[in-house]
Short mmCIF file of the C-alpha atoms (twelve columns), coordinates in Angstrom:
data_MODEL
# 
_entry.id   MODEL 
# 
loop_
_atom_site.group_PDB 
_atom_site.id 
_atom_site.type_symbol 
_atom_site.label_atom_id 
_atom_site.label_alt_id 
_atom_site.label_comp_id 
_atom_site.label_asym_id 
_atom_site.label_seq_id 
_atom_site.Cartn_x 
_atom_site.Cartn_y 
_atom_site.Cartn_z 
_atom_site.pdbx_PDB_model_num 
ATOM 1   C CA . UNK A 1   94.300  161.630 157.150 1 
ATOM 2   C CA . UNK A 2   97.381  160.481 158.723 1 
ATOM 3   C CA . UNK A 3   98.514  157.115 160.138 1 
ATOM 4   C CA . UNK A 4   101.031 156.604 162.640 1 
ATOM 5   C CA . UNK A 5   103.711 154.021 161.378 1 
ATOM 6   C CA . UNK A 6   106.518 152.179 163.178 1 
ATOM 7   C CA . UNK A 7   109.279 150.264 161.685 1 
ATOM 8   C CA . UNK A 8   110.559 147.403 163.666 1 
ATOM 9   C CA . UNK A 9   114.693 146.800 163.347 1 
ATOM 10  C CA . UNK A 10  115.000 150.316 161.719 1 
ATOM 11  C CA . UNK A 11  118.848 150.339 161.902 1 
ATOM 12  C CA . UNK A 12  119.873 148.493 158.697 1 
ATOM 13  C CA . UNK A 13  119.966 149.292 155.001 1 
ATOM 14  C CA . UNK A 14  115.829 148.470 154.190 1 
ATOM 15  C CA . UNK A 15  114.712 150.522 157.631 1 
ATOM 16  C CA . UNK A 16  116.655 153.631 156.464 1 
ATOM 17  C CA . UNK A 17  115.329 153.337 152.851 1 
ATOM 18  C CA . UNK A 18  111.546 152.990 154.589 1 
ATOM 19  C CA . UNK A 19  112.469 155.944 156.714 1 
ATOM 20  C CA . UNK A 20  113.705 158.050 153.694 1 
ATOM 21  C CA . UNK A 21  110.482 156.973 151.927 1 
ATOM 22  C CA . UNK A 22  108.395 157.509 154.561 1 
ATOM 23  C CA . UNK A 23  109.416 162.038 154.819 1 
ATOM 24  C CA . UNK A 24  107.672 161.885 151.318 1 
ATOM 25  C CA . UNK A 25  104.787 160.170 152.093 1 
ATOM 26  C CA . UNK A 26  101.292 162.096 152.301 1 
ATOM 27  C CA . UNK A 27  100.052 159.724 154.969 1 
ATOM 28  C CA . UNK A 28  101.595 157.110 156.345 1 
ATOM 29  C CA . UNK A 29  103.599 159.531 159.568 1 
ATOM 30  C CA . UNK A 30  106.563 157.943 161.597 1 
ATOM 31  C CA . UNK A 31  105.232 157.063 165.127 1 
ATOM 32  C CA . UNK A 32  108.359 154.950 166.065 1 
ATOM 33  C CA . UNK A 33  111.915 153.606 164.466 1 
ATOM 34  C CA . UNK A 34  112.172 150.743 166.910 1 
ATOM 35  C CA . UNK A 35  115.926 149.822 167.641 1 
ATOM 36  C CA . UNK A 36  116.983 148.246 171.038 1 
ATOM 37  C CA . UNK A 37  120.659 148.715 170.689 1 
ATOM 38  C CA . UNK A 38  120.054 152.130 170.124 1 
ATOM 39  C CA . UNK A 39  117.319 153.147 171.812 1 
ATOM 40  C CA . UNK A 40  117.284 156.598 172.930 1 
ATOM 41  C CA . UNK A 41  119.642 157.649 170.044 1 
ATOM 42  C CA . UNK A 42  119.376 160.189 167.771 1 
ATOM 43  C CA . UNK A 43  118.253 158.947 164.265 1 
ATOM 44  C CA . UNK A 44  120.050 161.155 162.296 1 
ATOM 45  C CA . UNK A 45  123.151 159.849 164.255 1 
ATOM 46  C CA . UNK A 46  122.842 156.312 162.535 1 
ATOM 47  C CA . UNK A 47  121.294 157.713 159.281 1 
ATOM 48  C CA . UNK A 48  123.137 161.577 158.557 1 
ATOM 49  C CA . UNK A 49  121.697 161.479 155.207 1 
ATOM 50  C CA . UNK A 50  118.528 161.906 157.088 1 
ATOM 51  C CA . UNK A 51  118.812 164.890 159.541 1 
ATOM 52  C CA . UNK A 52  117.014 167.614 157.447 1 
ATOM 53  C CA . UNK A 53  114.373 165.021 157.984 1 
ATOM 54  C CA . UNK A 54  114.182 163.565 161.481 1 
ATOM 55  C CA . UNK A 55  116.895 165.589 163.199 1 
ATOM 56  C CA . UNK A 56  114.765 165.856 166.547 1 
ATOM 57  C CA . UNK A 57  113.650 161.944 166.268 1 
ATOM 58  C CA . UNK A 58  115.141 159.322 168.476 1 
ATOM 59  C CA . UNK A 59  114.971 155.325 168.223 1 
ATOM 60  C CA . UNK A 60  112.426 153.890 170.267 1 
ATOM 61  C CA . UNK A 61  112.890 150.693 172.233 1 
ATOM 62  C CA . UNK A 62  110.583 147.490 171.774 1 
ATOM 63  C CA . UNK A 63  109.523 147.580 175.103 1 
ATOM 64  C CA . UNK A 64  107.539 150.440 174.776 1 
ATOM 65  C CA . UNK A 65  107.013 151.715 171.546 1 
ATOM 66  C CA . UNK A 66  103.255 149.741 171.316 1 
ATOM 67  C CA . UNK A 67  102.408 151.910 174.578 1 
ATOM 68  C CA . UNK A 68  103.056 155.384 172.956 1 
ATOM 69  C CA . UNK A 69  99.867  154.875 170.510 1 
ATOM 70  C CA . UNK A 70  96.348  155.814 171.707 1 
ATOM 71  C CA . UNK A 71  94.351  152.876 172.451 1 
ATOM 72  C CA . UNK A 72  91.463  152.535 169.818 1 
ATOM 73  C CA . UNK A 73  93.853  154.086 167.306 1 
ATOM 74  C CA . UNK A 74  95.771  152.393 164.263 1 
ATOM 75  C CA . UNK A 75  99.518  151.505 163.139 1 
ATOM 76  C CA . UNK A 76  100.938 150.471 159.623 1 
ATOM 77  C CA . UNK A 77  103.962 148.724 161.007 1 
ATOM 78  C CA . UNK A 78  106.641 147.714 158.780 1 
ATOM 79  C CA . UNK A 79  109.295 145.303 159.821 1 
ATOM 80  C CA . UNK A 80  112.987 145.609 158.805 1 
ATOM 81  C CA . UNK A 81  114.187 142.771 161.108 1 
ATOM 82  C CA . UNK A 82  116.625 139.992 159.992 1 
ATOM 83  C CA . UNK A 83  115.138 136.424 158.564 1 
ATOM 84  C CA . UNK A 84  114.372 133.868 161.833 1 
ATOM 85  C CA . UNK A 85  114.091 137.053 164.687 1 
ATOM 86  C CA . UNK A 86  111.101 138.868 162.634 1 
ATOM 87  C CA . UNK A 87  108.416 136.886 162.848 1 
ATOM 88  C CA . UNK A 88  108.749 136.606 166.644 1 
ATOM 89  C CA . UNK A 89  109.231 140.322 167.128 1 
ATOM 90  C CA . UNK A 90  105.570 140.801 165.024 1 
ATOM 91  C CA . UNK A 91  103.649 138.260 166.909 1 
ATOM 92  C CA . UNK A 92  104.763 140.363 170.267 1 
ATOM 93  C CA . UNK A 93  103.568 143.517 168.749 1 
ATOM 94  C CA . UNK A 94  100.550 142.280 167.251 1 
ATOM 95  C CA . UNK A 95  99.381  140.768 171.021 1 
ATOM 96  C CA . UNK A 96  100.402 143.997 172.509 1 
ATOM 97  C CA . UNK A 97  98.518  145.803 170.042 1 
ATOM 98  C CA . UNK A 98  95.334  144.009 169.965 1 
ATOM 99  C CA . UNK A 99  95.268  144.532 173.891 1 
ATOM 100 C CA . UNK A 100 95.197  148.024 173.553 1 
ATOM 101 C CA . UNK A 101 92.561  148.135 170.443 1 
ATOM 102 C CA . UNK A 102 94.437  149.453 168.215 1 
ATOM 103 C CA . UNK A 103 94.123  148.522 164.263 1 
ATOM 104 C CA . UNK A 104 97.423  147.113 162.560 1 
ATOM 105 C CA . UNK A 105 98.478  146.046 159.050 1 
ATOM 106 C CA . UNK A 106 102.354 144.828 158.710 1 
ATOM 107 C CA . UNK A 107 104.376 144.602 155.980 1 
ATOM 108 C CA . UNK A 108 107.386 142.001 156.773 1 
ATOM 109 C CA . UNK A 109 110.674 142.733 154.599 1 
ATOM 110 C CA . UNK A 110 112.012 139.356 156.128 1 
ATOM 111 C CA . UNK A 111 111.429 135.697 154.388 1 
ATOM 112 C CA . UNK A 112 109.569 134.625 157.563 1 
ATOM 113 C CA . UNK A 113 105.837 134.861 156.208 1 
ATOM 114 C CA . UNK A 114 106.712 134.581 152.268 1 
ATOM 115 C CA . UNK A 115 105.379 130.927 151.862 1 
ATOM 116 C CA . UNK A 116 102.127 129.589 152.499 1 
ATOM 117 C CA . UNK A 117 102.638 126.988 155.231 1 
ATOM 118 C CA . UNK A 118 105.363 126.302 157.768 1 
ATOM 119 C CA . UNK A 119 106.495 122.693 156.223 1 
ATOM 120 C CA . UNK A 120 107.254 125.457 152.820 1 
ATOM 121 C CA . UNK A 121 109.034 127.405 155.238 1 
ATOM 122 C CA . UNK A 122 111.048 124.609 157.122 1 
ATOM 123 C CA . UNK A 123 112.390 122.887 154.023 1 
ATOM 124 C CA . UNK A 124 113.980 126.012 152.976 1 
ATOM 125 C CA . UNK A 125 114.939 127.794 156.637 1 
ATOM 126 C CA . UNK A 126 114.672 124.884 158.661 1 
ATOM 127 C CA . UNK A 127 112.934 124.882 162.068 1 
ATOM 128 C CA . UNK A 128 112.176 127.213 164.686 1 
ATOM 129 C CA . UNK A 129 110.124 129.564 162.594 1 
ATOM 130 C CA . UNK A 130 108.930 132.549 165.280 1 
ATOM 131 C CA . UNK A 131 104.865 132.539 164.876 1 
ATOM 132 C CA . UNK A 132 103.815 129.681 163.387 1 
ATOM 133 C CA . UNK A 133 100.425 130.742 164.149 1 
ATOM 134 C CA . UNK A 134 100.255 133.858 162.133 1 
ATOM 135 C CA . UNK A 135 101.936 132.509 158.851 1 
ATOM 136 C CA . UNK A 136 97.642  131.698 157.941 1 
ATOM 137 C CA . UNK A 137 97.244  136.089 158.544 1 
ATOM 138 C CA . UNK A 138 100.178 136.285 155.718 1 
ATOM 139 C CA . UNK A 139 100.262 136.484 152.428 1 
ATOM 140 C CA . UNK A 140 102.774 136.974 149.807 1 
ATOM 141 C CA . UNK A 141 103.348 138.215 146.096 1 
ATOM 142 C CA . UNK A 142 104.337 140.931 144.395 1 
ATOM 143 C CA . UNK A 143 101.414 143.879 144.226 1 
ATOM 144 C CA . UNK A 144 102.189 143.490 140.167 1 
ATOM 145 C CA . UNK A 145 100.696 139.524 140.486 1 
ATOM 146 C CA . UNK A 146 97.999  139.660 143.532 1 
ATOM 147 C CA . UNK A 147 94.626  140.988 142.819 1 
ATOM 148 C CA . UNK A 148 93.392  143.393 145.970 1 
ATOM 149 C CA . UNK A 149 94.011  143.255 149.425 1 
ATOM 150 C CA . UNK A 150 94.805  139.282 149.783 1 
ATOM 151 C CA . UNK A 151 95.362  139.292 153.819 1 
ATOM 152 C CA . UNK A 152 95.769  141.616 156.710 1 
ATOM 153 C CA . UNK A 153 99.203  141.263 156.527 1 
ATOM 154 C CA . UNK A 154 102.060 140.923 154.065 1 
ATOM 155 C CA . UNK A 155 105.310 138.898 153.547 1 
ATOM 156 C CA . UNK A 156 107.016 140.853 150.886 1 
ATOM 157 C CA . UNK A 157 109.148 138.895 148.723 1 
ATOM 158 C CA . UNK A 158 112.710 139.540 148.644 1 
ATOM 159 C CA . UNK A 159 114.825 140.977 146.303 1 
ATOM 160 C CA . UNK A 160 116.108 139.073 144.179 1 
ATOM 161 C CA . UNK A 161 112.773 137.270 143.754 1 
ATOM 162 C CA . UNK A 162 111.138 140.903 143.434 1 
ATOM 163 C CA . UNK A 163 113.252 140.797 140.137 1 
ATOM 164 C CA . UNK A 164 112.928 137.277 138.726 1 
ATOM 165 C CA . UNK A 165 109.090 137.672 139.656 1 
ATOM 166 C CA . UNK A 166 108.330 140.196 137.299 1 
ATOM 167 C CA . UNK A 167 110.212 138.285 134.638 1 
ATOM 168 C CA . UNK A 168 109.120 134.918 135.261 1 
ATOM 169 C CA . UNK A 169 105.422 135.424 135.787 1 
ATOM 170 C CA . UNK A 170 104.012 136.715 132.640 1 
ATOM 171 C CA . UNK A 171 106.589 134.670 130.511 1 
ATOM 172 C CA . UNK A 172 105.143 131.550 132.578 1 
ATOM 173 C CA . UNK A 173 101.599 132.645 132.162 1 
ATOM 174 C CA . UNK A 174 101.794 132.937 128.669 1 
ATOM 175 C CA . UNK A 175 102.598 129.347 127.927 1 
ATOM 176 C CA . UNK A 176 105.489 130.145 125.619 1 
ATOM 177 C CA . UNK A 177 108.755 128.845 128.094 1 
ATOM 178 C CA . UNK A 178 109.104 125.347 129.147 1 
ATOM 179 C CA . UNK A 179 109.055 124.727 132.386 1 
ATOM 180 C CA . UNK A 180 112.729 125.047 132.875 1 
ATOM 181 C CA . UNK A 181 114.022 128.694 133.932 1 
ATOM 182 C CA . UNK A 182 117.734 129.371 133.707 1 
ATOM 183 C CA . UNK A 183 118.221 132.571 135.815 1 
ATOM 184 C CA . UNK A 184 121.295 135.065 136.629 1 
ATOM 185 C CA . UNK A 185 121.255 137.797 138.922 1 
ATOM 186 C CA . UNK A 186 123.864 140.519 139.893 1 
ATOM 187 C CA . UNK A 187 123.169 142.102 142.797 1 
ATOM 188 C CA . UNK A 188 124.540 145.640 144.637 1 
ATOM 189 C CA . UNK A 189 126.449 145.440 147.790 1 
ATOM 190 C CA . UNK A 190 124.035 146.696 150.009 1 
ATOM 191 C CA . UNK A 191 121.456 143.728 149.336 1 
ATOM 192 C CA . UNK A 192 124.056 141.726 151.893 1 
ATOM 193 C CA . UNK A 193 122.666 144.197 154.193 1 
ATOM 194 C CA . UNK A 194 124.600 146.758 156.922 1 
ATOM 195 C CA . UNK A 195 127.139 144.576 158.734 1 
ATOM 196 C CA . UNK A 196 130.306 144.095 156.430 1 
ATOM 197 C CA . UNK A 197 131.292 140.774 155.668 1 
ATOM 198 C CA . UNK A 198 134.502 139.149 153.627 1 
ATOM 199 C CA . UNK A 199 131.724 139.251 150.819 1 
ATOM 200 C CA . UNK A 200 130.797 142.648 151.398 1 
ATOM 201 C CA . UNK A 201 133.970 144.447 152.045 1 
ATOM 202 C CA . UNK A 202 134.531 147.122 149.753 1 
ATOM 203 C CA . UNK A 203 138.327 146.005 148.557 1 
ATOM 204 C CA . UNK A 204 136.864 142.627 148.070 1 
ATOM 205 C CA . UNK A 205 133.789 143.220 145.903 1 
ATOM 206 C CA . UNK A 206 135.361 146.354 144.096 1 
ATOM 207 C CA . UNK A 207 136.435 145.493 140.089 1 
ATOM 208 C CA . UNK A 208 135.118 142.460 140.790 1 
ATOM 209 C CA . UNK A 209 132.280 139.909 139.900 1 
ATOM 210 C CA . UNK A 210 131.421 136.458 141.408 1 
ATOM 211 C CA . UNK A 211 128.561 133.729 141.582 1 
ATOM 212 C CA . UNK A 212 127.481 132.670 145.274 1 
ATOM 213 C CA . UNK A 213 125.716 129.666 146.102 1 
ATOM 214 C CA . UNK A 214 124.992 128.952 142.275 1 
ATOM 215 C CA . UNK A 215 122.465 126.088 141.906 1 
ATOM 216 C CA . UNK A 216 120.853 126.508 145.486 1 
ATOM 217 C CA . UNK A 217 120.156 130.474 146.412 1 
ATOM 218 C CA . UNK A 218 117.037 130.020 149.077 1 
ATOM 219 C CA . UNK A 219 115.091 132.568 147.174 1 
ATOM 220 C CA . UNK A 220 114.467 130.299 144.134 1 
ATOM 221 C CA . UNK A 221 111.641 127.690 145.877 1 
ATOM 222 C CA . UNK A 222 110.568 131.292 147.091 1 
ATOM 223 C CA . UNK A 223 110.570 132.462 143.493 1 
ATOM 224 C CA . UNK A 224 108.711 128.853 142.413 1 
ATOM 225 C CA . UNK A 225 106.132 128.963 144.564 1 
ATOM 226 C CA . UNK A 226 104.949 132.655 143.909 1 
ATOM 227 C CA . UNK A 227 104.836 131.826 140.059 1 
ATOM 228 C CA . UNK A 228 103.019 128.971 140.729 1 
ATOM 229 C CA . UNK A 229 100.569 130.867 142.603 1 
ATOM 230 C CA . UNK A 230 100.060 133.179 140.247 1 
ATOM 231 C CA . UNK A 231 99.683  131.223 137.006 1 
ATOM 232 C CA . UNK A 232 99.277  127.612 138.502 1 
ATOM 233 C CA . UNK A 233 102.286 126.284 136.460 1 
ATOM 234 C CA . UNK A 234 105.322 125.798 139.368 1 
ATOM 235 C CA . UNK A 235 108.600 126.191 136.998 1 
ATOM 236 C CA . UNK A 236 112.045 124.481 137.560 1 
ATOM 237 C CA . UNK A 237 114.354 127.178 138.309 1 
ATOM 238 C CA . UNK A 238 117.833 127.245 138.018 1 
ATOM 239 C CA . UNK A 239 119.525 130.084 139.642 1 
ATOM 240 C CA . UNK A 240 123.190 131.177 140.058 1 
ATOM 241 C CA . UNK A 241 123.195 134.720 142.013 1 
ATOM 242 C CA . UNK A 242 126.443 136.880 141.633 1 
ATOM 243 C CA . UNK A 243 127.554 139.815 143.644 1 
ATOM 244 C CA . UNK A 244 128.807 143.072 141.584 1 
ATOM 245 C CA . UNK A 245 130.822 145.599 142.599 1 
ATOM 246 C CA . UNK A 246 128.133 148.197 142.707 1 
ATOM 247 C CA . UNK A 247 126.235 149.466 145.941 1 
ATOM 248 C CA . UNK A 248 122.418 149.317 144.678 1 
ATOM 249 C CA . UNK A 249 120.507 147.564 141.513 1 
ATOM 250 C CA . UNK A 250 119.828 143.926 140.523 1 
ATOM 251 C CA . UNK A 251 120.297 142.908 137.237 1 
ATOM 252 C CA . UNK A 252 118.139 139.488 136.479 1 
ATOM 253 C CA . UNK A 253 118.381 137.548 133.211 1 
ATOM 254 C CA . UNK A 254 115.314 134.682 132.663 1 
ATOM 255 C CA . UNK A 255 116.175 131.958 129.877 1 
ATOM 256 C CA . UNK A 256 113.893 129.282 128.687 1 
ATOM 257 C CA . UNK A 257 113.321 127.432 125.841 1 
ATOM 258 C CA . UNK A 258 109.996 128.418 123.539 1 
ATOM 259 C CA . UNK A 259 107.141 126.338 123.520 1 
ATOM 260 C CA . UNK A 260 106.270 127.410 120.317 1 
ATOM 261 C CA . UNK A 261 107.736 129.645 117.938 1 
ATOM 262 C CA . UNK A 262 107.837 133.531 118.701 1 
ATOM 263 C CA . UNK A 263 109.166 136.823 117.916 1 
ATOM 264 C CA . UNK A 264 110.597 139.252 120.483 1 
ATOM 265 C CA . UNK A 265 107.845 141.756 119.193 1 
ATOM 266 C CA . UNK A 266 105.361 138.846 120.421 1 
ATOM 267 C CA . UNK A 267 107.097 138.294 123.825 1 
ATOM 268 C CA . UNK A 268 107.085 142.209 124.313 1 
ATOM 269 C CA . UNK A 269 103.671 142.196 123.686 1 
ATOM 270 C CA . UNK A 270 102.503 139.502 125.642 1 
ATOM 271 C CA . UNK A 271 104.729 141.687 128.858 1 
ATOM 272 C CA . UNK A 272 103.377 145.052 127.942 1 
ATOM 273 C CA . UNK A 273 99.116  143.451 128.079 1 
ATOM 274 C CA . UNK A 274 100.850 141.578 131.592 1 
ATOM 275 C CA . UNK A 275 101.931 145.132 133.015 1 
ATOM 276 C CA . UNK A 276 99.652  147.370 131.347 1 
ATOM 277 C CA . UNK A 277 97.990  148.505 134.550 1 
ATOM 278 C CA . UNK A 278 101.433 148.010 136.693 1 
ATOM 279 C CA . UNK A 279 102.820 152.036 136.877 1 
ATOM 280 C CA . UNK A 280 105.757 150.686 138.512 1 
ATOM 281 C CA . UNK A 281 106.886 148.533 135.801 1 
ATOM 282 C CA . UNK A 282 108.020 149.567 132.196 1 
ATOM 283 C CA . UNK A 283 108.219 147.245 129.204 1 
ATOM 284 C CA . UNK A 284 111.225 148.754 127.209 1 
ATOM 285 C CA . UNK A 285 112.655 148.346 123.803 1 
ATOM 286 C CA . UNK A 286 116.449 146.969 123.165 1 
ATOM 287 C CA . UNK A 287 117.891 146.294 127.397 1 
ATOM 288 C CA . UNK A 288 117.294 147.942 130.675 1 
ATOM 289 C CA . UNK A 289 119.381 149.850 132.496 1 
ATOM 290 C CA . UNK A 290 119.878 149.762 136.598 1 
ATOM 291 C CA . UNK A 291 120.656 153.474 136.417 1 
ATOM 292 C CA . UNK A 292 116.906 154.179 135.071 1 
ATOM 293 C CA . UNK A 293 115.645 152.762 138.449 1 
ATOM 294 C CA . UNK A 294 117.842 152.823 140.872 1 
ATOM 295 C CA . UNK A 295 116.619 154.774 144.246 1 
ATOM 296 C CA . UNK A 296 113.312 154.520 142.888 1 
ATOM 297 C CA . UNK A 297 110.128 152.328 142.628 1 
ATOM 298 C CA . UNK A 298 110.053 151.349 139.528 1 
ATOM 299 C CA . UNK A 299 111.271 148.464 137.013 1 
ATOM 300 C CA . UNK A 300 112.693 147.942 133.540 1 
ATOM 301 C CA . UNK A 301 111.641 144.699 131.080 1 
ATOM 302 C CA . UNK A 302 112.978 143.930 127.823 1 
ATOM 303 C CA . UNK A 303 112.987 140.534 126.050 1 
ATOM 304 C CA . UNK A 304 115.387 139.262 123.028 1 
ATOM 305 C CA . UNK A 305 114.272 136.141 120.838 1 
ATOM 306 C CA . UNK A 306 116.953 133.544 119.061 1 
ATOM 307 C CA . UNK A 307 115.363 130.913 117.556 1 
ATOM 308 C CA . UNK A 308 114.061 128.776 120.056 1 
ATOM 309 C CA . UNK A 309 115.334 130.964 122.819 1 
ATOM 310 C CA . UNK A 310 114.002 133.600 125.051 1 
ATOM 311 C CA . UNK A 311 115.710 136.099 127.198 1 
ATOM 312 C CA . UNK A 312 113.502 138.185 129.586 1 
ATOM 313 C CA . UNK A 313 115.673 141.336 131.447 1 
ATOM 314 C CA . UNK A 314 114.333 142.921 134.370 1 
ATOM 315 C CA . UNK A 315 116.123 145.460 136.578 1 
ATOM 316 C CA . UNK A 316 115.092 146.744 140.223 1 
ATOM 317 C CA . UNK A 317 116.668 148.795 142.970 1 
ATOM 318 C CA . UNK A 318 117.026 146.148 145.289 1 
ATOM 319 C CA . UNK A 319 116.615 148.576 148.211 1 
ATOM 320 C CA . UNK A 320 113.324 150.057 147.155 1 
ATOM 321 C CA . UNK A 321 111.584 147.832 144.706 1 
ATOM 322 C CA . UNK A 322 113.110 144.958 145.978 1 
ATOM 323 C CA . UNK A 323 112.441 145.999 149.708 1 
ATOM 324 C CA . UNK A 324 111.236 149.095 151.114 1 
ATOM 325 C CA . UNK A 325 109.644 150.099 148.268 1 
ATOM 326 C CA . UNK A 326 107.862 146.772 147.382 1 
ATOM 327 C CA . UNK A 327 106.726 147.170 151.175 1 
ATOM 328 C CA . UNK A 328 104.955 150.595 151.389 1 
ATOM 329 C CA . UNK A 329 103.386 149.425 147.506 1 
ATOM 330 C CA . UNK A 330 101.971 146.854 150.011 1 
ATOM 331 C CA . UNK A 331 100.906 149.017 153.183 1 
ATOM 332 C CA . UNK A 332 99.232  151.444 150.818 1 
ATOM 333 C CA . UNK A 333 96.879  148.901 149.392 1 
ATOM 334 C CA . UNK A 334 96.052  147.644 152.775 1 
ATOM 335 C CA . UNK A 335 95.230  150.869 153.881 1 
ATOM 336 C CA . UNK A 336 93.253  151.621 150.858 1 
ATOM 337 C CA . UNK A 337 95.617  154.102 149.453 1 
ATOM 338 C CA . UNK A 338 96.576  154.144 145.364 1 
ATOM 339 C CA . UNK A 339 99.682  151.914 145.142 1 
ATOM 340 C CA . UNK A 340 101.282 154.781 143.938 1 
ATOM 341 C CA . UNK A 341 101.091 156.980 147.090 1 
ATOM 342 C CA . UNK A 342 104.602 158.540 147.884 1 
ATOM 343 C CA . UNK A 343 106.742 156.320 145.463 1 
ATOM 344 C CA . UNK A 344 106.079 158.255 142.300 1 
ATOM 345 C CA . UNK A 345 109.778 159.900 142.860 1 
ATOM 346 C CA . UNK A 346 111.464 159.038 139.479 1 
ATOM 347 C CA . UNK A 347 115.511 157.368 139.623 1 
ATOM 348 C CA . UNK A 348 118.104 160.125 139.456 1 
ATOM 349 C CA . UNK A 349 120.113 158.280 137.063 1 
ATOM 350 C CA . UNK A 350 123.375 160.101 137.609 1 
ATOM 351 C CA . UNK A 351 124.315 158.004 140.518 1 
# 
């Protein structure tokens, strides 16, 4: 079986890392890489790393990309577009696609259809959200905290909340935090995505380390709500993001106070019966490392106790976890597939 797939925005960081992913996937097969500005290009001209793989594939142009399928066929579309343009791009295809008959499931990388209703959305990204319509066809999670196949289509979360998620949510649903979550995150360069910026550019972010919008990152009400919808208990988070000086990884620390009194052994424990069916995600003794997942799927926990303190650890590639990664774990289980189909590729460590 084989299922033609498009990606929608495929120029920037997360559509080359779902076009890497995609050469070693069994099923999902690229159909289009939908660019406008560089329509009619060569991929491998934007993406060298990836001429062995596509070096006779070009970009395909919105306009016409929907028209290349066979009517009464099916697409897995994934879209790599920016926060605010994404949602507007999908409701086009979607209309386009149902005209012709053919069967879609999207995955959306963006923050457009992560929360549950557009007043969610608006307090956080303001107004003019894209398809207001479709956010109802959406939901949103991490694969790790949603049972089955929850909707037709998927808001993946975002990185950073990809990382505090899998910390947060078990040590939430086990009743042993207050409700107050004090949460740092270092992030790699590429998470600010392909076009450089003062924040981004490499003699600025080099030997160096430095908290942005501490207090008031827009991923923590993302990060609240998701935890609330998977354990019913909405947590106060406190979050104060930082950008380190290496290209790929996020590094997320999750403090609380204990409830009640516990032992790291019975924190570990309670994470370990949380992600005991999770393949991505690995419970580990003593503190992760981002160089045991970076370029890969997968994720690293540990947990330290002091007295009436708990620290929870979780590291992520924020390009494939956190992203493109997160995304195909999502377009396999709509399509029926094992979450595990094509992202079994352990980190190469040596990076």
């Amino acid at each position: 079986m084989s299922i033609p797939t498009a990606i929608l925005g495929a120029t920037g960081y997360v559509g080359g890392e779902t076009l890497r992913l995609l050469g070693a996937h069994p099923t999902f097969e690229l159909a289009a890489a939908v660019s406008d500005s560089r329509a009619g290009q060569a991929i491998a001209q934007t993406f060298p790393h990836l001429a062995a793989q596509l070096a006779d594939t070009n970009f395909s142009a919105h306009s016409n990309w929907v028209e290349q399928l066979d009517t009464g066929s099916e697409v897995a579309v994934f879209s790599t577009m920016p926060h605010g343009t994404s949602a507007g791009t999908i409701a086009d295809a979607l209309e386009r696609l149902a005209a012709r008959n053919v069967n879609a499931h999207v995955v959306d990388a963006s923050a457009d259809f992560r929360y549950a209703t557009l007043d969610a959305y608006t307090a956080v990204y303001g107004d003019g959200h894209g398809a207001p319509s479709l956010i109802e066809e959406f939901a949103s999670g991490l694969p790790e905290h949603v049972a089955g196949k929850p909707a037709e289509h998927i808001g993946n979360p975002g990185c950073f909340a990809t990382a505090m998620l899998l910390a947060a949510v078990p040590l939430v649903a086990s009743g042993l935090s207050d409700e107050h979550l004090f949460i740092t995150g270092i992030t790699g360069s590429t998470g600010s995505g392909r076009s450089p910026s003062d924040g981004t550019h490499h003699p600025e972010r080099h030997s160096n380390l430095y908290a942005y919008k501490p207090l008031g990152h827009r991923h923590a009400p993302e990060v609240a709500e998701m935890t609330a919808a998977a354990t019913g208990v909405t947590p106060k988070l406190h979050f104060v993001p930082h950008s380190g000086p290496f290209t790929r990884g996020i590094y997320a620390n999750v403090q609380a106070k204990l409830s009640r009194p516990a032992s790291a052994d019975d924190v570990r424990a309670r994470f370990a019966d949380a992600y005991a069916n999770c393949p991505f995600v690995r419970v580990v003794e003593g503190t992760p490392r981002i160089k045991h997942v970076v370029a890969s799927n997968y994720a690293e926990i540990g947990v330290a106790v002091d007295n009436d303190v708990v620290l929870v650890m979780s590291t992520i590639d924020n390009l494939v976890k956190g992203a493109a990664g997160g995304a195909m774990q999502w377009m396999n289980r709509l399509w029926d597939l094992p979450d595990t189909t094509g992202l079994s590729a352990v980190a190469p460590a040596w990076t």
